[in-house]
C-alpha positions as CSV (number, residue, x, y, z in Angstrom):
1,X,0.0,0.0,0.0
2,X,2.7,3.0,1.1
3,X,4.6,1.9,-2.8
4,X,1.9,2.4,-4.2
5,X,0.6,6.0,-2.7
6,X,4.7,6.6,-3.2
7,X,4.0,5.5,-6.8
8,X,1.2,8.1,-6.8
9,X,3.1,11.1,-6.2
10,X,5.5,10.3,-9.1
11,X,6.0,12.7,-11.5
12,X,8.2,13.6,-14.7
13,X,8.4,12.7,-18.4
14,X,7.4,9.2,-18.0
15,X,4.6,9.6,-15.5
16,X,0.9,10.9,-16.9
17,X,0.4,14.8,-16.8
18,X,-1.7,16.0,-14.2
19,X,-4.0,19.0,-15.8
20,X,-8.0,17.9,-14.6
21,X,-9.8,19.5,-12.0
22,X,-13.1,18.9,-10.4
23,X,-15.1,20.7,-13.3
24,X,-13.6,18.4,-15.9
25,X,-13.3,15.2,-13.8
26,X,-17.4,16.2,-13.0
27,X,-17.8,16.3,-17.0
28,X,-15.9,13.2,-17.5
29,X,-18.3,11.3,-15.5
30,X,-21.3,12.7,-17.2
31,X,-19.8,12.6,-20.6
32,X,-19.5,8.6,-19.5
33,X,-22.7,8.1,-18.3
34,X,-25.7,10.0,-20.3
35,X,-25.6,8.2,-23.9
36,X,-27.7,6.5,-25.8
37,X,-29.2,4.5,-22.3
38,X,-31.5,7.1,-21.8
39,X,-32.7,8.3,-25.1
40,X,-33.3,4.3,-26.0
41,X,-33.4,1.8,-22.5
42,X,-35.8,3.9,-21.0
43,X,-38.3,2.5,-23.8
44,X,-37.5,-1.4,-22.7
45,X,-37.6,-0.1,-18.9
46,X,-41.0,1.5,-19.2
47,X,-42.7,-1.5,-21.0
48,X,-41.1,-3.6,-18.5
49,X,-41.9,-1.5,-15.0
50,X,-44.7,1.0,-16.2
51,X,-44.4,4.1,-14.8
52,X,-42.5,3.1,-12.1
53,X,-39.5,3.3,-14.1
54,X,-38.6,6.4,-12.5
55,X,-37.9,3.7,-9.4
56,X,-36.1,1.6,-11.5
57,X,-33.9,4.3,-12.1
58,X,-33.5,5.2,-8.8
59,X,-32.7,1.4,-7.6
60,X,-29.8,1.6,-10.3
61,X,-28.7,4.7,-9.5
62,X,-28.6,3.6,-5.5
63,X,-26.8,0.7,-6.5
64,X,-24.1,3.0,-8.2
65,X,-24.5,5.8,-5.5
66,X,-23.0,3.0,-2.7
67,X,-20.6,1.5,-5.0
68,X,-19.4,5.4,-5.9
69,X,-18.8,6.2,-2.2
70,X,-16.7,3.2,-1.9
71,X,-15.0,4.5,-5.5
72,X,-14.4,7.4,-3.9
73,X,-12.6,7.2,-0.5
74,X,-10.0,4.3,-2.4
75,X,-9.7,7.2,-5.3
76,X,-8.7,9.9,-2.6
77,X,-6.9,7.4,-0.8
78,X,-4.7,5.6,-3.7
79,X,-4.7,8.3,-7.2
80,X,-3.2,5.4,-9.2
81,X,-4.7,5.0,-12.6
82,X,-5.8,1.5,-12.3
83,X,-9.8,2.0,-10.8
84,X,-11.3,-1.1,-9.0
85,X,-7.9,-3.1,-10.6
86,X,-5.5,-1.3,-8.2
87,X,-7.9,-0.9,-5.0
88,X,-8.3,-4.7,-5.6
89,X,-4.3,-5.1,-5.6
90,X,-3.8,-2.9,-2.7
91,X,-6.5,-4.7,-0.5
92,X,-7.7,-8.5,-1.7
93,X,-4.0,-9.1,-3.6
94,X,-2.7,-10.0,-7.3
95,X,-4.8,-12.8,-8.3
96,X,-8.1,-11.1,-7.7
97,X,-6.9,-7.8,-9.1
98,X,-6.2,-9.4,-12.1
99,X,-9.4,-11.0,-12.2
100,X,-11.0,-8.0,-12.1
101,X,-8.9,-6.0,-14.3
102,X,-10.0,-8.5,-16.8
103,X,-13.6,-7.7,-16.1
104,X,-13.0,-4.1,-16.6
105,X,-12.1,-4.9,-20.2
106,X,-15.7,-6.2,-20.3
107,X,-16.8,-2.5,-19.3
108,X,-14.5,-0.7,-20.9
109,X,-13.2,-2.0,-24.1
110,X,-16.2,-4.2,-25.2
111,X,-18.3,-1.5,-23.9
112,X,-16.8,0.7,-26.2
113,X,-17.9,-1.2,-29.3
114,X,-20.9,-1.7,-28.0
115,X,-21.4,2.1,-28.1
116,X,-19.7,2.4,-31.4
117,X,-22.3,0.4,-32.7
118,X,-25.1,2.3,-31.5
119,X,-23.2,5.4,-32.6
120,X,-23.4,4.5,-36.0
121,X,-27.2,3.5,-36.0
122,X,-28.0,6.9,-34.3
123,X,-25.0,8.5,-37.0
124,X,-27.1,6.6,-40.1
125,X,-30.7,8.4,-38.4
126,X,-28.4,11.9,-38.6
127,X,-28.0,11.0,-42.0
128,X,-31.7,10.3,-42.8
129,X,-32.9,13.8,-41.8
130,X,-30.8,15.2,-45.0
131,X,-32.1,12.6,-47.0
132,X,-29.4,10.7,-47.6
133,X,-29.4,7.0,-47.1
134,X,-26.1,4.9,-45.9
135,X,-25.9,1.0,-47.4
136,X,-27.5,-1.6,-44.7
137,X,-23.7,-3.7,-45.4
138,X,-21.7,-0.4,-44.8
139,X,-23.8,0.1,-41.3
140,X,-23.5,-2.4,-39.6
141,X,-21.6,-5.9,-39.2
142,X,-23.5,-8.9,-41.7
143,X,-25.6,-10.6,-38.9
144,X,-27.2,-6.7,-37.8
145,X,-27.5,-6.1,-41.2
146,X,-29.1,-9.1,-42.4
147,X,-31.6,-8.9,-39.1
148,X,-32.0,-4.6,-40.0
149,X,-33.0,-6.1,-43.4
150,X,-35.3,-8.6,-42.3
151,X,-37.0,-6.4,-39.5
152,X,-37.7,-3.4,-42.4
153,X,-39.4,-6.0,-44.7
154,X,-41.2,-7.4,-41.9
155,X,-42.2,-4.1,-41.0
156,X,-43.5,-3.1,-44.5
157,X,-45.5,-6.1,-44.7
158,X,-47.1,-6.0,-41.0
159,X,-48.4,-2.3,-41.8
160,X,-49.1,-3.7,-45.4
161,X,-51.4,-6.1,-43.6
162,X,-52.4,-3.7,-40.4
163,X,-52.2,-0.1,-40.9
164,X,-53.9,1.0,-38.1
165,X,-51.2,-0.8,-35.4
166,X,-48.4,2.0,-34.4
167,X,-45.3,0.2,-34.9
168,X,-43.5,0.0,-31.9
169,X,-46.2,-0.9,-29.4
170,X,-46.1,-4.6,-28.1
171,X,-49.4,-4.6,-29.9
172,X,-47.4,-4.6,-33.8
173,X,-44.4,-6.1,-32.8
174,X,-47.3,-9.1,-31.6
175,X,-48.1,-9.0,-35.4
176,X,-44.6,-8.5,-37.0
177,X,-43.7,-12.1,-35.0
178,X,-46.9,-13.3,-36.8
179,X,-45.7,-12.7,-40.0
180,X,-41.9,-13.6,-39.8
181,X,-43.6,-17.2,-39.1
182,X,-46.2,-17.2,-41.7
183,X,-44.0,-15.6,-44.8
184,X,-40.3,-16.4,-43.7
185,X,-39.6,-17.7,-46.6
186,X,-40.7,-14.9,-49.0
187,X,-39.9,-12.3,-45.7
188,X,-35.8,-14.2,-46.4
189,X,-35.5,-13.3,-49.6
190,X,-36.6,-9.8,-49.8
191,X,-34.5,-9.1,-46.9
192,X,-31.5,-10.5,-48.4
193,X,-32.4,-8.1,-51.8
194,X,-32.9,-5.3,-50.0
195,X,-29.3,-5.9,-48.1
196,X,-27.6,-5.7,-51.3
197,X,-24.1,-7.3,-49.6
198,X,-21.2,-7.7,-52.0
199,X,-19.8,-12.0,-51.6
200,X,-16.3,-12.2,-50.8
201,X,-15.9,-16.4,-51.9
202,X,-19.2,-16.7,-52.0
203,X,-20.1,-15.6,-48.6
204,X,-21.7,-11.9,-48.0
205,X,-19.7,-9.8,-45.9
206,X,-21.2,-6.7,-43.7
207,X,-18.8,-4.4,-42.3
208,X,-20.2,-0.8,-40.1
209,X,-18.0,1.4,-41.2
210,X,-19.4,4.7,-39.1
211,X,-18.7,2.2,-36.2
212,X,-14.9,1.6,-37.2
213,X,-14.2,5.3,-38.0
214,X,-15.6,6.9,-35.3
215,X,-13.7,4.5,-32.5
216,X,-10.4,5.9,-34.6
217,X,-10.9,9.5,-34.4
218,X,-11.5,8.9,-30.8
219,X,-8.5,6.8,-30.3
220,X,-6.5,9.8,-32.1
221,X,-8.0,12.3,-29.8
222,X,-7.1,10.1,-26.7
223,X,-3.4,9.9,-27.6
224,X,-2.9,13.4,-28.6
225,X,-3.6,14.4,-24.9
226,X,-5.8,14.1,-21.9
227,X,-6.1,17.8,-21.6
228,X,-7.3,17.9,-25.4
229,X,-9.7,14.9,-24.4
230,X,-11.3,16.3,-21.5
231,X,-11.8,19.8,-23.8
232,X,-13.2,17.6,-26.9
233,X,-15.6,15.8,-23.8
234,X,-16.9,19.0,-22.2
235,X,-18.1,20.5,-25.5
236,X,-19.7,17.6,-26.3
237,X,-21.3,16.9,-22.7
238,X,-22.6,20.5,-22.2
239,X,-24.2,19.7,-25.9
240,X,-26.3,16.7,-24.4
241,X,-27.2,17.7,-21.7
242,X,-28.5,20.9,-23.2
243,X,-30.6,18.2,-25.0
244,X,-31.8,16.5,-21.9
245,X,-33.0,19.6,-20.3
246,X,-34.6,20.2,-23.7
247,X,-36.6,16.9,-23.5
248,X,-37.7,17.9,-19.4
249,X,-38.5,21.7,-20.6
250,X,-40.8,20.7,-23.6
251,X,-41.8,17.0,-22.9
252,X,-43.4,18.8,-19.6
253,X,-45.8,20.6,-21.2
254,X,-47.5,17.3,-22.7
255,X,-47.2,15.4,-19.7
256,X,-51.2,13.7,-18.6
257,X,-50.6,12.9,-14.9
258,X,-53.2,9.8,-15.3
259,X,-50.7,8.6,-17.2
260,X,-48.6,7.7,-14.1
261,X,-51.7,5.9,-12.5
262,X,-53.8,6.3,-9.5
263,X,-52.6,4.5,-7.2
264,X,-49.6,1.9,-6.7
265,X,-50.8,-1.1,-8.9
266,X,-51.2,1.1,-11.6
267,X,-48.2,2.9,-10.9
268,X,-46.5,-0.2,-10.9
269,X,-48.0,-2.7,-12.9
270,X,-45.6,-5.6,-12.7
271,X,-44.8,-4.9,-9.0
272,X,-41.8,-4.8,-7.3
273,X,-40.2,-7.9,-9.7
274,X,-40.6,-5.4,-12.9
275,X,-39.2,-2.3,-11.4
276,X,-35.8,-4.8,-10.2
277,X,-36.0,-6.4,-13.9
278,X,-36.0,-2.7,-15.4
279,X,-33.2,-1.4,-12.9
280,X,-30.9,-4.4,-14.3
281,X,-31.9,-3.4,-18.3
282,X,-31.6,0.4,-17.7
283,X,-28.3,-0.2,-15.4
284,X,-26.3,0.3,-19.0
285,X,-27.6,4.0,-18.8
286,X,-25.0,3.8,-15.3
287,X,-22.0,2.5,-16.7
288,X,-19.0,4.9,-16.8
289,X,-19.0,7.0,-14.2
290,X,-16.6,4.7,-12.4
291,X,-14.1,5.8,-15.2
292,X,-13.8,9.3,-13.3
293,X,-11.3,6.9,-10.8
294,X,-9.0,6.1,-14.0
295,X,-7.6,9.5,-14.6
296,X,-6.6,9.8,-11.1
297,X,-2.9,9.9,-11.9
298,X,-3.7,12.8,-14.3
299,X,-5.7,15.1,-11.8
300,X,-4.5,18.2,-10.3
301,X,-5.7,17.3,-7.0
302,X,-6.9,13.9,-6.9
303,X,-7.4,13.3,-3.3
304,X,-9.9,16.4,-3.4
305,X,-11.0,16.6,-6.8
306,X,-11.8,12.5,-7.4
307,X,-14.7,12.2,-4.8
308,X,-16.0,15.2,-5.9
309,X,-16.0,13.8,-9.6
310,X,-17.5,10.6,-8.7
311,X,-20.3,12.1,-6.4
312,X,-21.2,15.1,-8.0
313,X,-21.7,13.5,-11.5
314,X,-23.4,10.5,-10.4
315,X,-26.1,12.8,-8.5
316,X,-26.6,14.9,-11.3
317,X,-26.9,11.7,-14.2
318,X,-29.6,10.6,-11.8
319,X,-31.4,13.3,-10.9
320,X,-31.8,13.3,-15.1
321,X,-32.8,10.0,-15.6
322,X,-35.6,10.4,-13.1
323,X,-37.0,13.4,-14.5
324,X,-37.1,11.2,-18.2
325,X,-38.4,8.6,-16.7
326,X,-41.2,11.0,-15.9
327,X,-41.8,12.9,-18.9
328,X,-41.9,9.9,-21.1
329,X,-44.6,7.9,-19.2
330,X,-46.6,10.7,-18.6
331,X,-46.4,12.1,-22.3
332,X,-47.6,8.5,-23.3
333,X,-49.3,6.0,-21.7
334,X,-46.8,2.7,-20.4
335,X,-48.2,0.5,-22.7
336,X,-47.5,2.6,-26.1
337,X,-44.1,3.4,-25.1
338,X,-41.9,2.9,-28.2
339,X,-38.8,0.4,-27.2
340,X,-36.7,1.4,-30.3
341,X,-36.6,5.4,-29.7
342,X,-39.1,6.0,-27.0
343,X,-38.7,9.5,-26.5
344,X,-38.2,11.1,-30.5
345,X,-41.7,8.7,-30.7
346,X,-42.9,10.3,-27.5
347,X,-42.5,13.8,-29.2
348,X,-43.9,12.8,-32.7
349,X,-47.1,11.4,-31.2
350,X,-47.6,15.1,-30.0
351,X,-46.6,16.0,-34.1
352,X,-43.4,17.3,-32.8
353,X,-41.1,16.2,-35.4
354,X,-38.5,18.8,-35.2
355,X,-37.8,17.9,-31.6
356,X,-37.1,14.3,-32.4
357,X,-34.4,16.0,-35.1
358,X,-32.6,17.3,-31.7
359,X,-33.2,14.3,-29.5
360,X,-31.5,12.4,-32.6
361,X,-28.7,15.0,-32.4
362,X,-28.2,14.7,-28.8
363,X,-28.1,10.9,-28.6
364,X,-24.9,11.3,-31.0
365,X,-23.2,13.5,-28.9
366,X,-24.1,11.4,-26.1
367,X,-22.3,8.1,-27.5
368,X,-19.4,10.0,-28.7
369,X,-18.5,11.4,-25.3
370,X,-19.1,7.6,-23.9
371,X,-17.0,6.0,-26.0
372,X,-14.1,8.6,-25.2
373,X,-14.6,8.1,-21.7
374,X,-14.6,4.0,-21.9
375,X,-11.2,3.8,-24.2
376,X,-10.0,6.4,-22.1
377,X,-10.5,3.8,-18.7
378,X,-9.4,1.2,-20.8
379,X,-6.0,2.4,-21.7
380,X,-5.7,4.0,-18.3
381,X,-6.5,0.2,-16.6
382,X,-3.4,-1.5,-19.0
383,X,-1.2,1.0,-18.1
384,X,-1.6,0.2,-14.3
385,X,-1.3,-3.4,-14.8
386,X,1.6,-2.9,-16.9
387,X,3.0,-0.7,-13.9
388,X,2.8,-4.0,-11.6
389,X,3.8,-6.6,-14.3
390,X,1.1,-8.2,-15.2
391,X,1.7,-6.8,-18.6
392,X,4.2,-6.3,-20.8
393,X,5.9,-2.4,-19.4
394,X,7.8,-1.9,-22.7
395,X,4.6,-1.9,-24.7
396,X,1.3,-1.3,-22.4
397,X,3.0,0.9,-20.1
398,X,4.9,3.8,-22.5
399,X,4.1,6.9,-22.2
400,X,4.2,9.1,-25.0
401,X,7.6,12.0,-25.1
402,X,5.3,14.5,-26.3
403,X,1.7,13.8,-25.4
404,X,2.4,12.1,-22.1
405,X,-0.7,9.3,-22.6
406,X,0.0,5.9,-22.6
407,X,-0.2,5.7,-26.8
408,X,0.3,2.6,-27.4
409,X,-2.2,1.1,-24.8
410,X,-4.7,3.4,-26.0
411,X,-4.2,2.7,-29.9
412,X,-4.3,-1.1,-29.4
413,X,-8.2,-0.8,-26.7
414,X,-9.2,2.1,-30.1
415,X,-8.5,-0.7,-32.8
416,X,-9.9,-3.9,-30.9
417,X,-13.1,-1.6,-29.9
418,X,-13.1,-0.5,-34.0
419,X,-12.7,-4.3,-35.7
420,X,-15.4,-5.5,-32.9
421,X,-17.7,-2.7,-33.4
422,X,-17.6,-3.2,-37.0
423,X,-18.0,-6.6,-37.4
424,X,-19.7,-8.5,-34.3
425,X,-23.1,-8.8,-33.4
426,X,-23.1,-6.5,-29.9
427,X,-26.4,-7.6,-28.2
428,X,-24.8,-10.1,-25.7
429,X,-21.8,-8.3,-25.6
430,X,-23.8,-5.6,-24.3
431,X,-25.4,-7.7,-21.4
432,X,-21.7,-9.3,-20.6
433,X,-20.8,-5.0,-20.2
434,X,-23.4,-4.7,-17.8
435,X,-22.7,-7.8,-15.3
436,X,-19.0,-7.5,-15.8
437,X,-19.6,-3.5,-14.2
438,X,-22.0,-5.1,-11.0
439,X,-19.2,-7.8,-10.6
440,X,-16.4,-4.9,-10.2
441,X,-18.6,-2.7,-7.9
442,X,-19.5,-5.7,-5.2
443,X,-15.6,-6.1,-5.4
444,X,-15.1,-2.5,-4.9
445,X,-17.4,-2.5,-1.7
446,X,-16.1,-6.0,-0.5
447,X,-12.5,-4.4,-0.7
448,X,-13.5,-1.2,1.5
449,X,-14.8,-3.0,4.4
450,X,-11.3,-5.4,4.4
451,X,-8.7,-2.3,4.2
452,X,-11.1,-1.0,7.2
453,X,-10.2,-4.0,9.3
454,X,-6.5,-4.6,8.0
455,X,-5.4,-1.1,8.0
456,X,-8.2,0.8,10.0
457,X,-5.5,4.2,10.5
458,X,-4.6,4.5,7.5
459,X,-5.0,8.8,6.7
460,X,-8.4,8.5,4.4
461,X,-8.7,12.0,2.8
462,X,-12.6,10.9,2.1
463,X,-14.1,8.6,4.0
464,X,-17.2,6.2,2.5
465,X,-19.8,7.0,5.2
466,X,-22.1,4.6,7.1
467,X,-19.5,1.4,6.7
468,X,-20.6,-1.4,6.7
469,X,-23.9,-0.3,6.0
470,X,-23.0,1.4,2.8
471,X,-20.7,-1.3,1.6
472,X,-22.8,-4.2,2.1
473,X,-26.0,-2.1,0.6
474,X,-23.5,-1.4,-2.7
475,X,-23.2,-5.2,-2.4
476,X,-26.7,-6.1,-2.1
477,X,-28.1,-3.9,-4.9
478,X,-25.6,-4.6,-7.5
479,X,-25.7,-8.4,-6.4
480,X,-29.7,-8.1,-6.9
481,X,-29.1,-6.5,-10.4
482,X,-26.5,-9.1,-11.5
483,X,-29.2,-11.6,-10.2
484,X,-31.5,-10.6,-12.5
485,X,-29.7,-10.8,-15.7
486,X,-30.1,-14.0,-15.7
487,X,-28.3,-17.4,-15.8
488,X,-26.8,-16.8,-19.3
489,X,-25.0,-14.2,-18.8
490,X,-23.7,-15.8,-15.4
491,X,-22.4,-18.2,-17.6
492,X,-20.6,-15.6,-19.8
493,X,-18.7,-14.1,-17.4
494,X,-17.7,-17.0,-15.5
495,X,-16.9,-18.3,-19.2
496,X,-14.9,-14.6,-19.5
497,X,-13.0,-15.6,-16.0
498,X,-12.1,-18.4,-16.9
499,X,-10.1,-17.3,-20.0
500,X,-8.5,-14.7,-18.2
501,X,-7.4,-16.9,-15.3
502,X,-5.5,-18.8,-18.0
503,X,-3.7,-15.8,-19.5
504,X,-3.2,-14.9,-15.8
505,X,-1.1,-18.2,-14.7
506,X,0.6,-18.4,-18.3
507,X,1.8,-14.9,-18.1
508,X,1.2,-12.4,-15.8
509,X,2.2,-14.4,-12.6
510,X,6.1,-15.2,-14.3
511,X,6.2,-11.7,-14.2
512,X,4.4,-10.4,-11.8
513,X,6.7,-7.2,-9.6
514,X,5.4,-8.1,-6.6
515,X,6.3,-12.3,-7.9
516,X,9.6,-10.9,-8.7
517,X,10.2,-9.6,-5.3
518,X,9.3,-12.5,-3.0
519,X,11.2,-14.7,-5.5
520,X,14.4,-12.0,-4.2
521,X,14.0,-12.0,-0.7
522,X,14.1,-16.2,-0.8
């Protein structure tokens, strides 16, 4: 523990350049969390919890709220880059730090795709409003295409057959199931005509090119600096939220407050089972704001400056959600909520079309500042774990002469998030992001209440309030969330765990520095 607060106060050419204060570390962790989560999983939460989703949101939010105290006193404490990796080296030792710096890569790195992705489907809508249409195989990978393709024609021929069903309502997307089973075959063919892939031996290839551009220019603004990052983030955060507030200010004015119910079973409709299944849907919406903790080696004043980072932005990301969460059900009835862009719908039932242009506008910004924020904890997390070892120094752990980021750490997370972004199917990806995030925030908590019993007088310059009851409540409501993911994705990570414990004991242990050093003093 006293190397690695030693290691902390490093500075020089070789160390990371400490330029952020609490106003950009704040921005960071809202540039992180508000992306596409609440412009599109607020649709899947309301269907799923009714109105209640505004509860949802808070159960999610709690669940981060405990976790981020417990961020925030090891941030203050220990300013190393490394996040829940290094407060898990300092406190539970090597072997479940890299276990969990493996699951990072989960939150960060695949995360990052998974938001390039959505990027480019929001970047293709852009494109739309000026008329101009982008190639389905040039959007996204073949699998999404194929499936976009399909889910058009299905669409065409649903409102062929039942032009009175809104599309979007569970009520049409009842009928489109209907008619994927009764025309497949003709539904098959026109989708593969109206895909229009090139063959490459015989085989049609997809590949989402706004997805694999746009991770680059954000891997080229990571390495040219973090000061020119955290600039390039607050222009575009203080874009979307301008949006947001946009959405409360207007959507207000169209909100029916029977829409909400009368009293608690038709507030919440599906109980207290539905508002727990929305909080683990929405809990994407969340992830990020632990990547504040990342750039600790790079803030001014990081044992002030981090908590307030954490805290501050978490609050107001909530406080955000909640008030969404409100407008949307009350502008339209649970039921109707549109899962695939719940709010633009919202406004165009109320023949606000312009708006939806915005909202459209916003949710771009919104992804872009997300997926600056995850490469930029991604590179941040291989750079620590190069620092112990674990990975190769000479290559994860340079720092740039000029730009002082760790360049090569970052250009290798950019790539892998461009080539899986552009050519992988990211649905279950997405769900492995979201349990990997829970799993690292019960370890997080665990790991506060064990330093508070090995090393109770250790100077703390924030303290996480309330321990143990805060710790074991971050535990129990991230625990409940992971729990109701489902066995599948259980499976995944464990799957995920496994593969890294073999990397772990074929590598990083031989040459491991703390390894190194017990194998000296024998």
């Amino acid at each position: 523990m006293n190397a690695m607060v030693a290691e902390a106060a490093e500075t020089g050419s070789h160390s990371l350049e400490r330029v952020l204060g609490p106003v950009q570390l704040t921005l960071l962790g809202i540039g992180a969390v508000i992306g596409a989560g609440i412009f599109v999983l607020s649709g899947l939460g309301a269907q799923t919890a009714g109105p209640a989703l505004m509860l949802s949101f808070v159960l999610s939010g709690l669940g981060c709220a405990f976790a981020g105290l417990c961020y925030a006193e090891f941030a203050a404490m220990i300013p190393l880059a490394g996040s829940a990796y290094t407060y898990a080296y300092a406190t539970l030792g090597e072997l479940i730090a890299w276990i969990i710096g493996w699951d990072l890569t989960l939150e960060y790195a695949m995360g990052a795709s998974t938001v390039s992705s959505g990027w480019s489907n929001y970047f293709v809508e852009f494109l739309r409003m000026f008329h101009v249409e982008f190639p389905l195989w040039l959007a996204y990978d073949h699998w999404t295409g194929l499936k976009q393709a399909t889910d058009i024609v299905a669409k065409q021929m649903t409102l062929s057959a039942h032009p009175s069903l809104v599309p979007g309502t569970i009520a049409f997307s009842n009928a489109m199931a209907a008619t994927r089973v009764s025309a497949a075959s003709d539904l098959a063919i026109r989708a593969h005509i109206l895909l229009h892939a090139p063959t490459m031996f015989g085989v049609e290839i997809g590949f989402n090119l706004p997805a694999f551009l746009i991770a680059l220019v954000i891997t080229t603004v990571l390495v040219i600096g973090i000061k020119e990052s955290a600039n390039f983030n607050g222009t575009i955060v203080a874009l979307k939220v301008g949006v947001v507030l946009f959405v409360l200010g207007l959507g207000s004015h169209y909100v029916n407050r029977a829409n909400w119910g009368t009293d608690w079973h038709t507030f919440a409709p599906t109980g207290f089972s539905g508002i727990g299944l929305a909080a683990g849907l929405i809990f994407f919406s969340y992830i990020g704001f632990d990547a504040v903790s990342t750039t600790a080696q790079e803030a001014k004043n990081p044992q002030r400056d981090l908590p307030i980072g954490i805290i501050v932005s978490l609050t107001i990301c909530t406080l955000l959600y909640i008030g969404v969460a409100a407008v949307l059900t009350g502008m339209v009835p649970w039921r109707d909520v549109n899962i695939e862009a719940p709010i633009a719908r919202a406004f165009l039932d109320h023949d606000l079309g312009w708006a939806s242009d915005i909202i459209t506008v916003g949710a771009l910004a919104g992804l872009t500042s997300v997926m600056l924020v995850m490469l930029l904890g991604q590179s941040r997390v291989l750079y620590a774990m190069a620092q112990d070892g674990l990975l190769p120094k000479e290559f994860f752990g340079d720092i740039h002469p000029k730009f002082r980021t760790p360049w090569k750490a970052t250009i290798l997370a950019g790539v892998v998030a461009a080539i899986v972004g552009s050519v992988t199917p990211i649905d279950d990806i997405g769900k492995m992001v979201n349990i990997g995030t829970l799993f690292a925030f019960v370890i997080v908590c665990i790991a506060i209440m064990v330093l508070r019993y090995k090393d109770p007088e250790r100077f703390r310059p924030f303290r996480t309030p309330l321990v143990p009851l805060v710790p074991v409540l971050g535990i129990l409501f991230n625990g409940y969330m992971m729990y109701k993911l489902g066995t599948w994705n259980w499976i995944r990570l464990i799957v995920w765990l496994i593969i890294g414990l073999f990397v772990y004991f074929l590598y990083s242990r031989n040459h491991s520095k703390v390894q190194g050093d017990l194998a000296k003093a024998e």
